[in-house]
ROVOKOL-385118 format. One record per atom (N, C-alpha, C): residue number from 1; residue in three letters; atom name; x, y, z. Coordinates in steps of 0.1 Angstrom, whole numbers. Layout:
N
NUM	ALA	CA	X	Y	Z
...
***
This chain:
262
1	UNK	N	8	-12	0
1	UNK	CA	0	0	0
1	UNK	C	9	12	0
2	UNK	N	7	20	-7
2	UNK	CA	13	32	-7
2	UNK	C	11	46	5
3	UNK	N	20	50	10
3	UNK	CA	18	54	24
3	UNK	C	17	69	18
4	UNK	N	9	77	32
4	UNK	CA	1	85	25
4	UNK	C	9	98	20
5	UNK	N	18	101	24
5	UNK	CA	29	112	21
5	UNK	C	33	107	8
6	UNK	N	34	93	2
6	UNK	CA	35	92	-13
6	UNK	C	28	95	-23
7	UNK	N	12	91	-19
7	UNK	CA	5	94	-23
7	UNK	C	4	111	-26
8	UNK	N	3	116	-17
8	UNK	CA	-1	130	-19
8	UNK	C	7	135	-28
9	UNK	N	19	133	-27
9	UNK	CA	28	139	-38
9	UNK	C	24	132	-52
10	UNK	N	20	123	-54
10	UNK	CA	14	117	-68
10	UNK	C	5	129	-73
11	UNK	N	-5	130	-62
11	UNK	CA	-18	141	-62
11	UNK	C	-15	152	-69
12	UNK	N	0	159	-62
12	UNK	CA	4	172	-62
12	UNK	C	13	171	-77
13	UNK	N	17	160	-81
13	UNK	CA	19	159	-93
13	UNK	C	15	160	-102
14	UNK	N	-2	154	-100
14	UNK	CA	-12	157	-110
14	UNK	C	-18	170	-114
15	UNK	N	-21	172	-101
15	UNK	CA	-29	185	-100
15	UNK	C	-23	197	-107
16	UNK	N	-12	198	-105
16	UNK	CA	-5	208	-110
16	UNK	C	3	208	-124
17	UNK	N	-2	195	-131
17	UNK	CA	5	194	-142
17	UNK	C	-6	197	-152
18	UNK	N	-6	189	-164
18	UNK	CA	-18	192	-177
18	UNK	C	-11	197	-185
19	UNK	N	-17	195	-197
19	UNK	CA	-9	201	-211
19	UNK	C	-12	216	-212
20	UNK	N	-4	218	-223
20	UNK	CA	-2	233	-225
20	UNK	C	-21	233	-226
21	UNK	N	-27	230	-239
21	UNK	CA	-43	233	-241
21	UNK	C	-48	231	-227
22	UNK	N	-47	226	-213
22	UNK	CA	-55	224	-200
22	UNK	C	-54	237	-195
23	UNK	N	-35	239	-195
23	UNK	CA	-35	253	-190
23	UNK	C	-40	265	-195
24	UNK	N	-44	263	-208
24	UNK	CA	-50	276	-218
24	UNK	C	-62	279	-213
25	UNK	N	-67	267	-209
25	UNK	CA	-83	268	-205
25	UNK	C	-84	269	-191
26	UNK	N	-75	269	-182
26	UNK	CA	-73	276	-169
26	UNK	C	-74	288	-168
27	UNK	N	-63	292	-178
27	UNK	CA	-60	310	-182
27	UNK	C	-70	317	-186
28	UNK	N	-82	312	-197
28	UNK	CA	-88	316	-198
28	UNK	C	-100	319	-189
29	UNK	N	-103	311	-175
29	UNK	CA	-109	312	-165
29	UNK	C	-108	318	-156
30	UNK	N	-97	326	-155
30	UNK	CA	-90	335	-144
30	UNK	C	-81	322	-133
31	UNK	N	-79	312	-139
31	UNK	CA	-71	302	-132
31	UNK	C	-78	302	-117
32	UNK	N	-88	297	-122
32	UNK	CA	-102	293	-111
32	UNK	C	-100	280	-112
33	UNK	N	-101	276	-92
33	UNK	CA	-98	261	-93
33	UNK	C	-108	253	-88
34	UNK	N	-115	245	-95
34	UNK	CA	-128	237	-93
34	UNK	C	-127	224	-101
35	UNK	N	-135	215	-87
35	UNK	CA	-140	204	-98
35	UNK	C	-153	205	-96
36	UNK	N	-157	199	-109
36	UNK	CA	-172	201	-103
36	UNK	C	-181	192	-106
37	UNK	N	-190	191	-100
37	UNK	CA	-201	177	-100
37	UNK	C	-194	160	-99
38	UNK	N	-187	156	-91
38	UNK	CA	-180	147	-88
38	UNK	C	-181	132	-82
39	UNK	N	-196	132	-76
39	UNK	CA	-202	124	-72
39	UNK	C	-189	117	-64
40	UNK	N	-183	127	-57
40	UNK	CA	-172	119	-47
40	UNK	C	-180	115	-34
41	UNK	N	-191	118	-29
41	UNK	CA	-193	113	-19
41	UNK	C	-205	99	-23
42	UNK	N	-203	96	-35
42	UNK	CA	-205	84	-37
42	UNK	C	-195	71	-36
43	UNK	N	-184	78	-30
43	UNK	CA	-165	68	-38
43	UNK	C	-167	64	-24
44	UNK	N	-171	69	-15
44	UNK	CA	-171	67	0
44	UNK	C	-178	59	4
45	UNK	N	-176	50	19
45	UNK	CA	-190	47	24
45	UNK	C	-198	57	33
46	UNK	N	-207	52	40
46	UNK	CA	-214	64	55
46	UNK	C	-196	58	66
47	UNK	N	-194	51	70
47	UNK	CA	-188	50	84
47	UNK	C	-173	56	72
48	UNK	N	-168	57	63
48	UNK	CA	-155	62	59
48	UNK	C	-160	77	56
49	UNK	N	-173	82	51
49	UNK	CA	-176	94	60
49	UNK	C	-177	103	71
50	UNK	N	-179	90	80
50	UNK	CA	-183	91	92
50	UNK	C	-161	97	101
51	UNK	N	-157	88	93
51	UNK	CA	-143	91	101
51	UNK	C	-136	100	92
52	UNK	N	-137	103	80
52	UNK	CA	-136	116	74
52	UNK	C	-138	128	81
53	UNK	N	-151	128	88
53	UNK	CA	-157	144	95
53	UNK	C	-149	139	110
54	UNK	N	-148	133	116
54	UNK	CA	-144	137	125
54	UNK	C	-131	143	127
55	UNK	N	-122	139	115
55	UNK	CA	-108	144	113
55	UNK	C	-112	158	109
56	UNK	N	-123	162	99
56	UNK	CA	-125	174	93
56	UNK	C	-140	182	93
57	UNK	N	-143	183	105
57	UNK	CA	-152	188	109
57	UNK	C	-166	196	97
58	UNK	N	-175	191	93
58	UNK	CA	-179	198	80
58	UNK	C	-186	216	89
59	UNK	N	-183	225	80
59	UNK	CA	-188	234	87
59	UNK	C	-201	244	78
60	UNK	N	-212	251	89
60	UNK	CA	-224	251	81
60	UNK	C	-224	266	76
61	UNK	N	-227	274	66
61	UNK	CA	-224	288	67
61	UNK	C	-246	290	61
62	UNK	N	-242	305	65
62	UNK	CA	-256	312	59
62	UNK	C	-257	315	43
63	UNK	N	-270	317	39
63	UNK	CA	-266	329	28
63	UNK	C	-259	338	26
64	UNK	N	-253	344	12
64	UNK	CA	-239	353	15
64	UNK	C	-232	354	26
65	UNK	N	-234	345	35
65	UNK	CA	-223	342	44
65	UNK	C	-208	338	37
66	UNK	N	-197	352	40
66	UNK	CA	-186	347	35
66	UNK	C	-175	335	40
67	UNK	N	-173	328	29
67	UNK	CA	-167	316	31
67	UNK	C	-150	317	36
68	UNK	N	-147	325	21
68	UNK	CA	-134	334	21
68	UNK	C	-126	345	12
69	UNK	N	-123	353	16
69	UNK	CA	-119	361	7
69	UNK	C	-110	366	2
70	UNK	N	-109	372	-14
70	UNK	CA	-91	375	-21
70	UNK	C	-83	382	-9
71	UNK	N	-75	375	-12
71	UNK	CA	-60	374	-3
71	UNK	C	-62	368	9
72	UNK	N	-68	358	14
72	UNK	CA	-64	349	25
72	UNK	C	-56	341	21
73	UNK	N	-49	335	33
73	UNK	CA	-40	321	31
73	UNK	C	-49	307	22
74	UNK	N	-43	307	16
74	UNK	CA	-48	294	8
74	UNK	C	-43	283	12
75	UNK	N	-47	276	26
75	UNK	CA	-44	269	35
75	UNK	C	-51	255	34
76	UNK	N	-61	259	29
76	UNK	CA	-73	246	29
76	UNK	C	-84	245	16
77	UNK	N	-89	230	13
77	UNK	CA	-94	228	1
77	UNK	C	-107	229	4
78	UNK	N	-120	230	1
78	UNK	CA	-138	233	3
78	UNK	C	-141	220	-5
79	UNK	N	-146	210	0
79	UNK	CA	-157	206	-1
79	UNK	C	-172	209	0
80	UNK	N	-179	209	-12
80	UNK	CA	-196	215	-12
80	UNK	C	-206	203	-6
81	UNK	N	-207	197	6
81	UNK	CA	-219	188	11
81	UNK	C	-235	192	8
82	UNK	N	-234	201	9
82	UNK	CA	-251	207	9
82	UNK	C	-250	223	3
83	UNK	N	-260	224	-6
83	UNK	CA	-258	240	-11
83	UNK	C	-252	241	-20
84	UNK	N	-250	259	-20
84	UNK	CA	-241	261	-32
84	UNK	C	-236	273	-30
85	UNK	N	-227	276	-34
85	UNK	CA	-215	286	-33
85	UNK	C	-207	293	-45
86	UNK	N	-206	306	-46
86	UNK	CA	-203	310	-59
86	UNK	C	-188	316	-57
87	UNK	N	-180	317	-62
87	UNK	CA	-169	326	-67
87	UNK	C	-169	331	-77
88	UNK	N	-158	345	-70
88	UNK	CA	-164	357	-79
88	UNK	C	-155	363	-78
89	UNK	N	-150	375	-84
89	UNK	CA	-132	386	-83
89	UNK	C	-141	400	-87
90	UNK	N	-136	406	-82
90	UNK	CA	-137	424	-85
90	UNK	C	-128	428	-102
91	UNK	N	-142	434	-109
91	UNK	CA	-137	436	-122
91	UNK	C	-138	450	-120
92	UNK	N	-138	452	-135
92	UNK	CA	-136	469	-143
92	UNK	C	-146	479	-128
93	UNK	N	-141	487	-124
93	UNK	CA	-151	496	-112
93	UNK	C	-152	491	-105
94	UNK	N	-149	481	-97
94	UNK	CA	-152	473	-85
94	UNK	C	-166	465	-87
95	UNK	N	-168	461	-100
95	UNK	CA	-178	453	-103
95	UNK	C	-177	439	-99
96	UNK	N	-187	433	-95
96	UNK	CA	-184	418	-91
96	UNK	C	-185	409	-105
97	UNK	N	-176	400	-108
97	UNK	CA	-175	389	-119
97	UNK	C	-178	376	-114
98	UNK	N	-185	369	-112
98	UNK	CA	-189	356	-107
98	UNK	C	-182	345	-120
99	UNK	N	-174	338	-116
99	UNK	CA	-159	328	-126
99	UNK	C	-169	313	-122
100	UNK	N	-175	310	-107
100	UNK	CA	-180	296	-109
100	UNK	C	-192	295	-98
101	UNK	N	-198	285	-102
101	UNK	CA	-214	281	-91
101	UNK	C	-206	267	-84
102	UNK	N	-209	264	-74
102	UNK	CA	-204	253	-72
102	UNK	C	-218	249	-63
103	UNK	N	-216	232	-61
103	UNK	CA	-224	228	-58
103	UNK	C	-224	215	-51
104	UNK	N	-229	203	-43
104	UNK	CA	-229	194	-37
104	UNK	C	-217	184	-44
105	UNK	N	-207	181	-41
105	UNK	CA	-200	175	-46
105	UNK	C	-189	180	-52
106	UNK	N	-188	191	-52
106	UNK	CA	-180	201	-58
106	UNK	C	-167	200	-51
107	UNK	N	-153	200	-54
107	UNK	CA	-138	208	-51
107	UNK	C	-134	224	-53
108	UNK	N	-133	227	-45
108	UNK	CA	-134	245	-48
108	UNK	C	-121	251	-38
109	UNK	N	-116	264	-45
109	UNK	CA	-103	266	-37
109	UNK	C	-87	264	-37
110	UNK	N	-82	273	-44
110	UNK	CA	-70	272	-44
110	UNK	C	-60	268	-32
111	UNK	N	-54	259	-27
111	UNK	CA	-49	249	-17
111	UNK	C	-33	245	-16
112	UNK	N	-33	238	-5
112	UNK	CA	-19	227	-4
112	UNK	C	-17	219	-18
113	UNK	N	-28	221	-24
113	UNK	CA	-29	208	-34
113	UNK	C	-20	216	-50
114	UNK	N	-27	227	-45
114	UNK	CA	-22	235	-61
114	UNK	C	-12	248	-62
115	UNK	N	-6	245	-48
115	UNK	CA	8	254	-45
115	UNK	C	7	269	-39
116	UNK	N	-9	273	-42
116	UNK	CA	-13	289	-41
116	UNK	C	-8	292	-30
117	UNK	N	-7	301	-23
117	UNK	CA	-1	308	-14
117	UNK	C	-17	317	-8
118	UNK	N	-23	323	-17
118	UNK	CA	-34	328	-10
118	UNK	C	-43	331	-23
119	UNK	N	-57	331	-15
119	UNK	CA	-71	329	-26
119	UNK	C	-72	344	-35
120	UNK	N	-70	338	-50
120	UNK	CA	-76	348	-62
120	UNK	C	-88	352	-62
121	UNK	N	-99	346	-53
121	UNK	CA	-113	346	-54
121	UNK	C	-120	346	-39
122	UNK	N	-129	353	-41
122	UNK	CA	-137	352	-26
122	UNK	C	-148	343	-28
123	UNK	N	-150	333	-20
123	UNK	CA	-161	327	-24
123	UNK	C	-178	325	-11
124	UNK	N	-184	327	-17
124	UNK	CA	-199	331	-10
124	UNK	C	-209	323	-8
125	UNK	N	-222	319	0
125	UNK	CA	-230	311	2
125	UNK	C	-238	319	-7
126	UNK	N	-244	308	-15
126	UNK	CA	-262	311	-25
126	UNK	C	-275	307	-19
127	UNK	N	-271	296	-10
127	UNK	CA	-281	290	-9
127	UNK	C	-287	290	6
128	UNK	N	-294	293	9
128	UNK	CA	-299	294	25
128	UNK	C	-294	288	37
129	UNK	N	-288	273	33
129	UNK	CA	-278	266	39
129	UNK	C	-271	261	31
130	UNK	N	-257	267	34
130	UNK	CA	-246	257	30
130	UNK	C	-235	249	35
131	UNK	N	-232	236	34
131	UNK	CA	-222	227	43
131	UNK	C	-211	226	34
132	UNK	N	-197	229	37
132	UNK	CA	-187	226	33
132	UNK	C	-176	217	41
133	UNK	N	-168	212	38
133	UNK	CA	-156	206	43
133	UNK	C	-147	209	38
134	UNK	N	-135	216	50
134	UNK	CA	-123	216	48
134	UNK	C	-113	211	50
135	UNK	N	-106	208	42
135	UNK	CA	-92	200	43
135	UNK	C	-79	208	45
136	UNK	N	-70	205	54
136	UNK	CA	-60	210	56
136	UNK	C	-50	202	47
137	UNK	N	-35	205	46
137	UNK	CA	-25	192	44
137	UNK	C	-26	186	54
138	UNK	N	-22	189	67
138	UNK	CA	-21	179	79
138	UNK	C	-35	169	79
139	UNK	N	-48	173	79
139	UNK	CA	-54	167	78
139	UNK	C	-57	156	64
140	UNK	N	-55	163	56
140	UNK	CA	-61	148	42
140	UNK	C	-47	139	47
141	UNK	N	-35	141	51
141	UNK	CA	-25	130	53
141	UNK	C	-35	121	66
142	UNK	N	-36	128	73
142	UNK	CA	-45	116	82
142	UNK	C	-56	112	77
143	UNK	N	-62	114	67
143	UNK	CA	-74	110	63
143	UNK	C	-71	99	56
144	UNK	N	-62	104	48
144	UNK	CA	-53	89	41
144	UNK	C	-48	80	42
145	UNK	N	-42	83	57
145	UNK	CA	-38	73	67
145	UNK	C	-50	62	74
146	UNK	N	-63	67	75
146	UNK	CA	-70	60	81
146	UNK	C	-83	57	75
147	UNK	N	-82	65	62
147	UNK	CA	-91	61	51
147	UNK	C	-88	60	39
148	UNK	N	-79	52	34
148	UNK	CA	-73	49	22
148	UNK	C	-82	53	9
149	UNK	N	-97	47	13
149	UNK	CA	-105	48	4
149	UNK	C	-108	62	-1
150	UNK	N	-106	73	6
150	UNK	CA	-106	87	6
150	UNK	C	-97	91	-6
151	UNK	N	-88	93	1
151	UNK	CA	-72	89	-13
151	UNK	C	-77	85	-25
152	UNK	N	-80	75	-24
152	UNK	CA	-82	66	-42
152	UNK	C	-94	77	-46
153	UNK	N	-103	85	-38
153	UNK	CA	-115	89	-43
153	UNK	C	-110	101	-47
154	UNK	N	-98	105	-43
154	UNK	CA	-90	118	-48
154	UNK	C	-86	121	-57
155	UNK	N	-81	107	-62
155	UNK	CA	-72	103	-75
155	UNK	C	-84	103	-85
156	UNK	N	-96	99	-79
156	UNK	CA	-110	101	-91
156	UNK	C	-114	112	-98
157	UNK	N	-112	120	-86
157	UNK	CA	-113	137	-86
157	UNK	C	-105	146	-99
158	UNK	N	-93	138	-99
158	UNK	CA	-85	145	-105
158	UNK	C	-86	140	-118
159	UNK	N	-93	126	-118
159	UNK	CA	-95	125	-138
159	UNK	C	-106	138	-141
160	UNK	N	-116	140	-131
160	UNK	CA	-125	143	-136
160	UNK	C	-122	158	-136
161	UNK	N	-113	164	-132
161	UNK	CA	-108	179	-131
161	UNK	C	-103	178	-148
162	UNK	N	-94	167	-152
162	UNK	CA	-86	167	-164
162	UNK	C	-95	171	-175
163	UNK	N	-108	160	-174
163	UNK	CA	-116	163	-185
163	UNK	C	-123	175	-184
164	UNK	N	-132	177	-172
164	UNK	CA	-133	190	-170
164	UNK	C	-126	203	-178
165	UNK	N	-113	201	-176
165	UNK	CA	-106	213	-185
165	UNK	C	-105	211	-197
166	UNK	N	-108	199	-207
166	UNK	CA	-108	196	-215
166	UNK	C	-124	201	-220
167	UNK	N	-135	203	-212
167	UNK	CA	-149	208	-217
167	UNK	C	-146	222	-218
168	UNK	N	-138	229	-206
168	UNK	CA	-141	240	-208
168	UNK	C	-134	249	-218
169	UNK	N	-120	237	-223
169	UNK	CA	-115	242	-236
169	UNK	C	-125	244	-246
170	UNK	N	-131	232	-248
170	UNK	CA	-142	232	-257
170	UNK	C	-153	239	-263
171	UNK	N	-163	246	-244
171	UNK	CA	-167	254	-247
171	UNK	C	-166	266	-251
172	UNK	N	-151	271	-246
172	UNK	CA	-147	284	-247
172	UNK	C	-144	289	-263
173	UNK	N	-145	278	-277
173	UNK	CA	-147	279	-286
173	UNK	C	-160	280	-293
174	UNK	N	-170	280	-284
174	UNK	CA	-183	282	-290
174	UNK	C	-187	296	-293
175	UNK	N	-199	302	-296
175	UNK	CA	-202	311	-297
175	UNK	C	-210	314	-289
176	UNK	N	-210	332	-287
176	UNK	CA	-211	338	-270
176	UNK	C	-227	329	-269
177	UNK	N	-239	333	-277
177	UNK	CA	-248	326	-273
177	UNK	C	-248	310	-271
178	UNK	N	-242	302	-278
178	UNK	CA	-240	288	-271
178	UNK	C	-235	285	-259
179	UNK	N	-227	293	-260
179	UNK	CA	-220	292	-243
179	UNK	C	-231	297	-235
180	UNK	N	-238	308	-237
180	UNK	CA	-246	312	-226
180	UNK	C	-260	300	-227
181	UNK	N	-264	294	-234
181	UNK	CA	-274	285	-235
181	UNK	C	-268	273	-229
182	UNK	N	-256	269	-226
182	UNK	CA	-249	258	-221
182	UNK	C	-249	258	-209
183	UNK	N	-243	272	-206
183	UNK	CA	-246	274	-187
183	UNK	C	-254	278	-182
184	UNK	N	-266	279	-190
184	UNK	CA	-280	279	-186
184	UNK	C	-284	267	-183
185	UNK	N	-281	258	-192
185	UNK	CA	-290	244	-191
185	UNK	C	-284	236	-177
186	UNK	N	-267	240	-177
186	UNK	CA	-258	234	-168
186	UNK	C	-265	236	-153
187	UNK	N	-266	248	-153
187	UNK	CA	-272	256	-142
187	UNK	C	-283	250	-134
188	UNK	N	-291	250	-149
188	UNK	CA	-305	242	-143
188	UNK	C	-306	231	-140
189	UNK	N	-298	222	-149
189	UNK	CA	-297	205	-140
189	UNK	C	-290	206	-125
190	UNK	N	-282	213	-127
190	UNK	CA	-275	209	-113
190	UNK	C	-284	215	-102
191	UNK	N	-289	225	-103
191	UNK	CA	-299	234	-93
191	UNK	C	-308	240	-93
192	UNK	N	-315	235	-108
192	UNK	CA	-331	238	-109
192	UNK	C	-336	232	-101
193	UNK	N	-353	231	-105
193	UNK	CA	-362	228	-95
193	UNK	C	-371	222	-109
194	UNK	N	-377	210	-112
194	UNK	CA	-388	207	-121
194	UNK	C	-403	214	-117
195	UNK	N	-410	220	-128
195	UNK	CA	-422	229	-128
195	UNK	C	-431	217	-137
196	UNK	N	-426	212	-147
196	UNK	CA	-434	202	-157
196	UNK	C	-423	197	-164
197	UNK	N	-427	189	-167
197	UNK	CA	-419	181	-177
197	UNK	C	-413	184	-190
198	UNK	N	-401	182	-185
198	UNK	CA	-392	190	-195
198	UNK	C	-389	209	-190
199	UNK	N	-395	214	-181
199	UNK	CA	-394	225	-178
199	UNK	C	-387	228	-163
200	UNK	N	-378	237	-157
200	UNK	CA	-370	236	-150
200	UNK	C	-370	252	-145
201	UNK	N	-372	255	-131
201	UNK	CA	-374	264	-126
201	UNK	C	-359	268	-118
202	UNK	N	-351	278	-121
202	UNK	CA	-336	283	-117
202	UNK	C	-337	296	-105
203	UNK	N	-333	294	-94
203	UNK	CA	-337	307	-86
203	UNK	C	-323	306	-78
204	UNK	N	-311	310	-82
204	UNK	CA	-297	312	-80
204	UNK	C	-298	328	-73
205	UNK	N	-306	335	-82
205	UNK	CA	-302	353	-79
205	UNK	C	-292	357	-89
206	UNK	N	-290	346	-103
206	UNK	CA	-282	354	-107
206	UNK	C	-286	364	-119
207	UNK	N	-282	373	-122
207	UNK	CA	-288	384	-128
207	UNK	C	-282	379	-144
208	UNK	N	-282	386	-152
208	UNK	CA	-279	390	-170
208	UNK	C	-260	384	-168
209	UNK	N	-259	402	-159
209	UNK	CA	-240	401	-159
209	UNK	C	-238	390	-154
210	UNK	N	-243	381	-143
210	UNK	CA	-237	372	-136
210	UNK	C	-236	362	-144
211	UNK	N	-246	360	-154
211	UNK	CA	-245	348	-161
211	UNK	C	-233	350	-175
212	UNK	N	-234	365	-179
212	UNK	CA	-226	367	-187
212	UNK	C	-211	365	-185
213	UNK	N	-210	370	-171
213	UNK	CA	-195	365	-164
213	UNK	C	-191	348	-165
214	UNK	N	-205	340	-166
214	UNK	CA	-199	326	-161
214	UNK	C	-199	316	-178
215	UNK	N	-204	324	-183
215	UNK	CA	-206	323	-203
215	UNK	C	-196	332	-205
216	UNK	N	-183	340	-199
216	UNK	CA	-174	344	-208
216	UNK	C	-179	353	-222
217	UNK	N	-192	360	-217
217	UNK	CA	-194	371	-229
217	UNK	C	-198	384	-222
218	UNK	N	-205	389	-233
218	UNK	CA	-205	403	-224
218	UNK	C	-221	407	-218
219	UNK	N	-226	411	-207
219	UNK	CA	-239	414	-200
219	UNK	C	-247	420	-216
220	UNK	N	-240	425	-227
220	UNK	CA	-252	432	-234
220	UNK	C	-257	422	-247
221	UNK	N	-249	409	-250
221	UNK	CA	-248	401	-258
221	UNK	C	-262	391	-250
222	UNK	N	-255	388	-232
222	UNK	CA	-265	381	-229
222	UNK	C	-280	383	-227
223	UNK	N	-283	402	-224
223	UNK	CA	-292	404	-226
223	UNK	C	-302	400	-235
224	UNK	N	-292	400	-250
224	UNK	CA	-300	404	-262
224	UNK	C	-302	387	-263
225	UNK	N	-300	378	-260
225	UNK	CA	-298	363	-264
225	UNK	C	-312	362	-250
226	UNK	N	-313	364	-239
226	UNK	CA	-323	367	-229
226	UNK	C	-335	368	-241
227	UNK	N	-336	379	-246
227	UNK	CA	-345	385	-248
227	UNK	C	-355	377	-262
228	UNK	N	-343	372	-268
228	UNK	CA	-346	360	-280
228	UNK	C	-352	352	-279
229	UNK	N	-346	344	-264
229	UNK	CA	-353	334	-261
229	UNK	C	-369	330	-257
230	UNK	N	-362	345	-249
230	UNK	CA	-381	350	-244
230	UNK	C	-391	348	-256
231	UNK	N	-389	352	-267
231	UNK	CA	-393	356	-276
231	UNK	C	-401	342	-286
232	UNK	N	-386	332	-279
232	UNK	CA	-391	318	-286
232	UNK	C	-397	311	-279
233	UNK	N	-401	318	-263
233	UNK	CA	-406	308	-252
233	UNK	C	-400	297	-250
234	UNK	N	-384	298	-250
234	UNK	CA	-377	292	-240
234	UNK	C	-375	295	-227
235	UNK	N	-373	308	-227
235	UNK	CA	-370	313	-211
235	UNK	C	-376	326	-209
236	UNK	N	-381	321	-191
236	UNK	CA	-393	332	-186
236	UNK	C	-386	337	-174
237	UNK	N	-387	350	-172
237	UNK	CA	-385	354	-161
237	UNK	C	-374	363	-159
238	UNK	N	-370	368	-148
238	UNK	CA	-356	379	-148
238	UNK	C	-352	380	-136
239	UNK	N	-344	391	-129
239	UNK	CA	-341	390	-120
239	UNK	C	-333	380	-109
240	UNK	N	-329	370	-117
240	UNK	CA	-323	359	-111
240	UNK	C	-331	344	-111
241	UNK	N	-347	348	-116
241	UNK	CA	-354	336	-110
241	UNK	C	-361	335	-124
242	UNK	N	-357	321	-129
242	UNK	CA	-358	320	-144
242	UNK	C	-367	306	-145
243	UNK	N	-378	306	-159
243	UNK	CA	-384	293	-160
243	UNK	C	-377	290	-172
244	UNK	N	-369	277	-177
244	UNK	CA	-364	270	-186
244	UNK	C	-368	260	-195
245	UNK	N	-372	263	-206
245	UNK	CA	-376	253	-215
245	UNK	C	-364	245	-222
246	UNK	N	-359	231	-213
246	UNK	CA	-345	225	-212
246	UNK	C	-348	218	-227
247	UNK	N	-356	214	-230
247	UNK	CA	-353	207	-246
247	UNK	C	-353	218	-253
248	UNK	N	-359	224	-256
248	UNK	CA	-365	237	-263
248	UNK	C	-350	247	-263
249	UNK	N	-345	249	-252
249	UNK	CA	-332	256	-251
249	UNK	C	-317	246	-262
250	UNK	N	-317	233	-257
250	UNK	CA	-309	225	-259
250	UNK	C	-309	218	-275
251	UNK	N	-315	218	-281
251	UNK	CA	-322	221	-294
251	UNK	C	-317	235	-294
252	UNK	N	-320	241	-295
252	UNK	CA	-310	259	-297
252	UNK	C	-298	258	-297
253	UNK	N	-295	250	-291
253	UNK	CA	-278	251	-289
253	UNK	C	-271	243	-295
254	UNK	N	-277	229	-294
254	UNK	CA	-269	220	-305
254	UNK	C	-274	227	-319
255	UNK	N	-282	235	-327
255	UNK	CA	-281	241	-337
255	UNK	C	-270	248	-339
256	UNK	N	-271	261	-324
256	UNK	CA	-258	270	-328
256	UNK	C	-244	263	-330
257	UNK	N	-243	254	-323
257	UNK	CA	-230	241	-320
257	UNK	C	-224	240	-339
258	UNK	N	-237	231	-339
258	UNK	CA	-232	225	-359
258	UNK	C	-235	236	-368
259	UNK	N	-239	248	-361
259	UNK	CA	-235	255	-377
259	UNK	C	-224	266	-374
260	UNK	N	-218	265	-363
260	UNK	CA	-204	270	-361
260	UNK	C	-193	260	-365
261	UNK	N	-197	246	-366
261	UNK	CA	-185	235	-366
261	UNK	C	-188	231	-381
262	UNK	N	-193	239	-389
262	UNK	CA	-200	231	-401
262	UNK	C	-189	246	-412
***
């Protein structure tokens, strides 16, 4: 068995490596570090959870309850248990730019893991309750030491971070409306709410800019794609609290898709 101080440096190997195109699509994200949707607390059992939290206590925060903010020590990694949590950086005027949503299952947090020295991003509760877990180094080495299975669920983590960056290369070649139809749809699977079938109700709070920050276009492009939609009776609503017509959108987008790749 590989002892856990080996392991981690495998981790630290990984994490921090990737091809030139992984790192392009880092750079293009503001070198925002997330995995996301990971179904890691499926890699687990309850009692290797169970001795997980007591090494790393899960902790509960409010809405916009801050988690942490640019320029703290980047000391510790976030696990998302319950909720959701957004990161965000101060743009042009001290405007807020929202870079990622994260969500139950989620890795969030520049860390021991990825060399930072201290957080590019402040990150925030969305959701009325949210549970995260923190990992220190000292702690994941004990975790690994007495939950091996933890470890191996780490090493899962990090295929799925790889391909991850390999999507977001991908979509960052789309066009601005596809991309914003993409992280619409994204949005709503992970944290909609079903209204009817095939239809999907989104109440994040996030506005026009917020979405246009996380689609990599600009608030007046996403307006005008907003307002299209409306138009096609795909999407109802404003102010953050949106009704989704998820086939009806998705169909929209694999169109925009093949006649940009065509």
């Amino acid at each position: 068995m590989l002892k856990a101080s080996s392991l981690y440096q495998r981790l630290i190997e990984g994490l921090r490596g990737g091809t030139p195109q992984h790192k392009k699509a880092q750079a293009g994200l503001g070198e925002v570090w997330v995995v996301a949707d990971t179904n890691w607390s499926k890699l687990i059992s309850p009692s290797e959870m169970q001795t997980m939290g007591a090494i790393c206590p899960p902790r509960p925060y409010r809405k916009n309850e801050m988690i942490y903010r640019s320029g703290d020590a980047a000391e510790s990694l976030y696990i998302v248990l319950e909720g959701s949590v957004k990161l965000s950086m101060s743009a042009v005027a001290g405007r807020e730019r929202i870079v990622a949503v994260c969500g139950p299952d989620d890795f969030f947090g520049e860390s021991f893991l990825t060399g930072a020295r201290v957080r590019k991003f402040e990150a925030v509760c969305l959701s009325d309750r949210t549970v995260v877990c923190l990992i220190s180094k000292s702690q994941f080495l004990e975790v690994s030491q007495q939950v091996p299975a933890v470890a191996v669920s780490f090493a899962s983590v990090l295929a799925e971070r790889v391909q991850s960056l390999e999507q977001q290369l991908e979509l960052m070649t789309l066009p601005a409306q596809a991309r914003l139809g993409r992280c619409l749809i994204l949005l709503a699977q992970r944290f909609g709410t079903p209204v009817s079938p095939g239809v999907m109700s989104l109440n994040l709070g996030l506005k026009h800019e917020d979405l246009a920050s996380l689609a990599a276009t600009t608030r007046v492009s996403a307006t005008q794609a907003m307002s299209q939609w409306r138009m096609l009776e795909l999407v109802e609503g404003t102010r953050g609290e949106y009704t989704i017509n998820m086939a009806g959108l998705e169909r929209l987008v694999e169109g925009l898709v093949l006649e940009h790749l065509s």
